[in-house]
N, C-alpha and C positions, 0 to 999 in steps of 0.2 A: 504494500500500500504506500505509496507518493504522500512526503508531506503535505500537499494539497486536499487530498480526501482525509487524510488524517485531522487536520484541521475542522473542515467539514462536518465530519463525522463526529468529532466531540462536540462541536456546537449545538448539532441538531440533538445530541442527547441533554445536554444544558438548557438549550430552550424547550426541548419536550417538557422537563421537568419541571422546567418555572412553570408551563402551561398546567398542567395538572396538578403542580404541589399545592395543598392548604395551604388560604393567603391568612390564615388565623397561627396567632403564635403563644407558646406557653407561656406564663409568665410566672415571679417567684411569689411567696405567699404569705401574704399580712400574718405575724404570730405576737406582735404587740407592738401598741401603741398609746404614745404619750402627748396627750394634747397641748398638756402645757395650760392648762385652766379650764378649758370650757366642761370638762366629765365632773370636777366637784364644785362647780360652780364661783370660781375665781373674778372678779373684779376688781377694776384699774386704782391702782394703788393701795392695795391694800396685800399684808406679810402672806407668804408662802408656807403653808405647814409641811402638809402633802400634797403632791399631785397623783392622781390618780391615771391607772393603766386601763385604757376605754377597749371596753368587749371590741373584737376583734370577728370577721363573719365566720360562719360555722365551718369549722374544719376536718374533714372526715365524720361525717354525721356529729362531731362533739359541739356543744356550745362553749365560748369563752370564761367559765366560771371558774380560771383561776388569774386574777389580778397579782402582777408584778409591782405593786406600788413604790414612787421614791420619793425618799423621805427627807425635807428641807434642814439645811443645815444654816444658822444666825438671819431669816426670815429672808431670802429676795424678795422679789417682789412682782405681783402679778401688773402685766400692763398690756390696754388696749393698741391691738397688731394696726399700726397704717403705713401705707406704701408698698407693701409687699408686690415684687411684681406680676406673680400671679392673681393679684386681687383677692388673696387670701385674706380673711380679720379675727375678728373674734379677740381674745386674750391669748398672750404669752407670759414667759415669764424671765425678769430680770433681775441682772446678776451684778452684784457690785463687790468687785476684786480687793479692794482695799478694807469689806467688810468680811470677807473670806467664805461668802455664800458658796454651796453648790444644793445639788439633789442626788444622794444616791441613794443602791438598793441592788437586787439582785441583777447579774448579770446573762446577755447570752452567750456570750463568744461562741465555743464550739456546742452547738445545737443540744446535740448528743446528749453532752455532760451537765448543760444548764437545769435548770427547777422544769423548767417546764415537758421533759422527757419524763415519761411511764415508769422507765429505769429507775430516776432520782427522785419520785414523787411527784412526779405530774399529769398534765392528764393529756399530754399527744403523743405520738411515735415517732420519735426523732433518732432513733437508734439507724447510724452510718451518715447522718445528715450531716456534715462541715460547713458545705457550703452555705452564707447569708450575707448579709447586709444592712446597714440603716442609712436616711437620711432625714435631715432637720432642716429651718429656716434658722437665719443667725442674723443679726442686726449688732455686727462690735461696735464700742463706744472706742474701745482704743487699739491699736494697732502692733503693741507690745507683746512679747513671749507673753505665751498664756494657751492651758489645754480649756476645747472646748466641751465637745463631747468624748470620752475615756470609755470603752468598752474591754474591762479591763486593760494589761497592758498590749494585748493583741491587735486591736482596733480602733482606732480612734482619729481625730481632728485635732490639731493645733494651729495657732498662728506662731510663727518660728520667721524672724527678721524680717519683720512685716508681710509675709507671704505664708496663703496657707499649708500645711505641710500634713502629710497623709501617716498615721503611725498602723504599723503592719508586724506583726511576729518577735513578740518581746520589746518591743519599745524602739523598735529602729524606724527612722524618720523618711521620709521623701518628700522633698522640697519644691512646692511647686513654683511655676514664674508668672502666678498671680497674687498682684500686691493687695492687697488688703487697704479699702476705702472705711475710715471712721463712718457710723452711722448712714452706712449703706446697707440694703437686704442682698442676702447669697443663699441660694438654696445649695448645701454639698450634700452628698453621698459616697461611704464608703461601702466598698462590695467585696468580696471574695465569690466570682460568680460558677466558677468551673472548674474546681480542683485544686490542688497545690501549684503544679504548672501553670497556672492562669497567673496565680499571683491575687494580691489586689489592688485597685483601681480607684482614685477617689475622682471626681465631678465636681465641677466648683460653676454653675449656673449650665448644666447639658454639659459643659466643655471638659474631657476628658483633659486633669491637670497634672495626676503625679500618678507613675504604676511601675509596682515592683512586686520583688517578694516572690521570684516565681523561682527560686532556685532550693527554698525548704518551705515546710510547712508552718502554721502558726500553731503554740501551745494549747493542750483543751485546759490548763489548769483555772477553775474558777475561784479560785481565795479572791482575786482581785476582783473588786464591784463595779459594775457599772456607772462613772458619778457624770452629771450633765455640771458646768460649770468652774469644775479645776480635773487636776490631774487625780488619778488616785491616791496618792501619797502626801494629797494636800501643799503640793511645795509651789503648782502656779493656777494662777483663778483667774476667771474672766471677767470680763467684763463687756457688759452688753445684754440683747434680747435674743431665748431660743425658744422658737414654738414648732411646733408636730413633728414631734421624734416617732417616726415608723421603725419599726425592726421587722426582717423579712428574711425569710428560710428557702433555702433551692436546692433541689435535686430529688433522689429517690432514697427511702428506706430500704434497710436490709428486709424488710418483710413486702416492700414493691410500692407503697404508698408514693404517688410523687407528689411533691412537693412545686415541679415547674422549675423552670431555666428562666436564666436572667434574659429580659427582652427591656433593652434601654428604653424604648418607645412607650412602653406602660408603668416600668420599672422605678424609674426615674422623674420625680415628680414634676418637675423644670419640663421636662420633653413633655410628658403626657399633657399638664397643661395647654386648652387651645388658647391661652393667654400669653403665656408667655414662652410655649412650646410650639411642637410640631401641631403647625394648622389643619393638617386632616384634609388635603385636598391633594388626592392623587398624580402623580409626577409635579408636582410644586417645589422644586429644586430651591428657589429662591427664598421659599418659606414665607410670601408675601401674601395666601391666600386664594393666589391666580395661577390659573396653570395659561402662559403664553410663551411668547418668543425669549424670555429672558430668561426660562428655567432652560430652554435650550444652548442657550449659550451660555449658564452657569454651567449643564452638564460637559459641553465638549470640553470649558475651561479646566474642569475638574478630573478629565476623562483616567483611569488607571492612576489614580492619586490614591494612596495608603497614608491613611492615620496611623501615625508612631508614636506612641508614647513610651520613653522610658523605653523604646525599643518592643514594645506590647502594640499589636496591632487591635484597633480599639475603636469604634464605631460610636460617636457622639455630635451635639446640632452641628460640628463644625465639618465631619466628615458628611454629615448628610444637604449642606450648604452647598457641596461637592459633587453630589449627584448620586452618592450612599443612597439610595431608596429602600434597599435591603436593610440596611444596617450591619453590615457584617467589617464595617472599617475599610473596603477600599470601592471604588467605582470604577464596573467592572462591565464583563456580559449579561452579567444578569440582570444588574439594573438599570443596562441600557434596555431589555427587555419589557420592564417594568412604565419607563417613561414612553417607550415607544407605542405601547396597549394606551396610556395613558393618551397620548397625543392623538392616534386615530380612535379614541372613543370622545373625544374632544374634538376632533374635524380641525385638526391642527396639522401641518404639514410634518413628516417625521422627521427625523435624523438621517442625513444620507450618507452615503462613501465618501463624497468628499470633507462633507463636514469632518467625519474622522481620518481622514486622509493620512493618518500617522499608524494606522491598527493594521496589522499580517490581514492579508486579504480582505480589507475593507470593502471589496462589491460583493463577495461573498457574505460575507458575514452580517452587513445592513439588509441585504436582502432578505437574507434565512429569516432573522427577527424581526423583519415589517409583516411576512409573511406567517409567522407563526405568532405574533403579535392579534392580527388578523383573523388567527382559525376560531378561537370560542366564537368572534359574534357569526361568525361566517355557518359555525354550528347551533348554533342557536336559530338564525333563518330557516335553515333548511331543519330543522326541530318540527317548526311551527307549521312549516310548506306541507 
């Protein structure tokens, strides 16, 4: 076989595939959450006891009835949420460094080993589960060393020389090269989405910032607590406002229960938002809400562009700015496939050869995909006929 058919020949099996693969994707699964005021009915300015861990939807037939509650340490302070750019409100809760506030309480880190496994007295099946994640909103007052959220010393957020920085497998740091604005909102999430080899990944507004960690694993030890607001060790505190701490669990149990795969798009509260996220409007490159000419020429701009982070190929708004429609971190065949379906079900002119004028057999390869692009509605007609 001629590299020419060879070529060919994988295409047409990559585009069969997009044509018929599920356009629905798994995602990971709420197993607690912290509102940060609105569950025990918190109001603007007034001291912090508790916050309460708000039921969570039913999971494996069980309901939520075992609360993680964390428990305020020298009163923060409850304050009503504005500006947030997802249009979030309600109450959060704030933290004043120099008065040495946090909130802790039990932790998750490795799923497994936490309160909330069957094993340790709880009431779900997280036995083989590692893989998880959280994310928070953060509004800092200052810009100073200082841990934000501490999930034990395995997980967590800091601000480290004004930029945030990701804490991953015993306290070791990764620095990202976003600076840190005084009393500005930031949505981050840390993830561990896919193994030890994945490493994990923090997000700092969609923007994948700092990813490491993929050369060992992180410890399951839980002596260390969970504290929102300093480190565990009490040696650095924050200062500022954190509201909707989500914690989120991914993969399969050893007894086959899944749990769901990281999918950034729903995963990640930033993306998911049609506010301040992905708009929901199919092949919309630009992210403006419109599918026309200029997501076209954001795709060719972006065409075979891989998101690196940390040397971690990683799928976030900025790879999908790029023409990412998949989300898998590069812009590629397939979701040239994706925009192309997009454009002739929009009566938009497609993407040609010479637009890609730089791709291994570009009259080949635009064809295949306009043409298999083309087949569901084409089956669909003849369905009906």
């Amino acid at each position: 076989m001629n590299i020419r058919r060879r070529i060919l020949t994988t295409l047409i099996v990559i585009a069969a595939g997009m044509c018929v693969a599920d356009s629905t994707f798994a995602n990971g699964t709420l197993i607690r959450w912290h509102k940060m005021g609105e569950e025990e009915g918190g109001t603007n300015n007034t001291a912090v006891g508790t916050t309460l861990d708000s039921p969570v939807p039913i999971i494996d037939g069980i309901a939520d009835i075992q609360p993680l509650d964390l428990t305020a340490a020298n009163a923060p302070t409850y304050r009503t949420i504005v500006g947030r750019p997802d249009g979030g409100g309600g109450i959060g809760i704030e933290f004043n460094a120099a008065s040495s506030q946090n909130l802790s309480g039990s932790s998750l880190n490795w799923p497994q080993q936490s309160a909330l496994n069957a094993t340790e007295g709880g009431i779900y099946d997280l036995t083989g589960i590692a893989d998880r994640g959280f994310q928070f909103w953060v509004r800092p007052t200052s810009t100073a060393d200082q841990a934000i959220v501490m999930d034990t010393l395995q997980h967590g957020v800091r601000i480290k020389s004004g930029k945030f920085a990701m804490v991953y497998d015993n306290n070791a740091e990764y620095l990202s090269n976003i600076t840190v604005a005084a009393n500005t909102w930031y949505h981050v999430e840390v993830v561990r989405p896919a193994g030890a080899g994945s490493g994990s990944r923090m997000y700092v507004n969609g923007i994948a910032a700092a990813a490491g960690g993929t050369s060992s694993d992180y410890a399951g030890d839980q002596v260390t607590p969970l504290t929102v607001g300093s480190s565990p060790d009490n040696t650095q505190y924050f200062s500022g406002i954190v509201d909707d701490l989500r914690m989120f669990v991914l993969g399969t149990t050893n007894n086959g229960l899944n749990y769901g795969a990281f999918n950034f798009a729903t995963d990640n509260a930033f993306a998911a938002s049609p506010i301040s996220g992905i708009k929901g409007v199919a092949g919309d490159v630009t992210n403006n809400g419109i599918l026309d000419a200029a997501d076209k020429t954001a795709f060719i701009a972006g065409w075979m562009d891989k998101r690196l982070v940390n040397g971690v190929q990683i799928a976030d708004m900025q790879s999908r700015s790029q023409g990412d429609l998949n989300l898998d971190g590069i812009t590629n065949i397939q979701d040239l496939l994706l925009l192309q379906n997009a454009l002739i079900g929009a009566g938009i002119g497609t993407i040609t050869a010479a637009d890609l004028g730089g791709v291994p057999e570009p009259t080949t390869l635009v064809l295949l995909l306009t043409a298999m692009a083309a087949m569901p509605r084409r089956f669909r007609r003849s369905a009906r006929s």
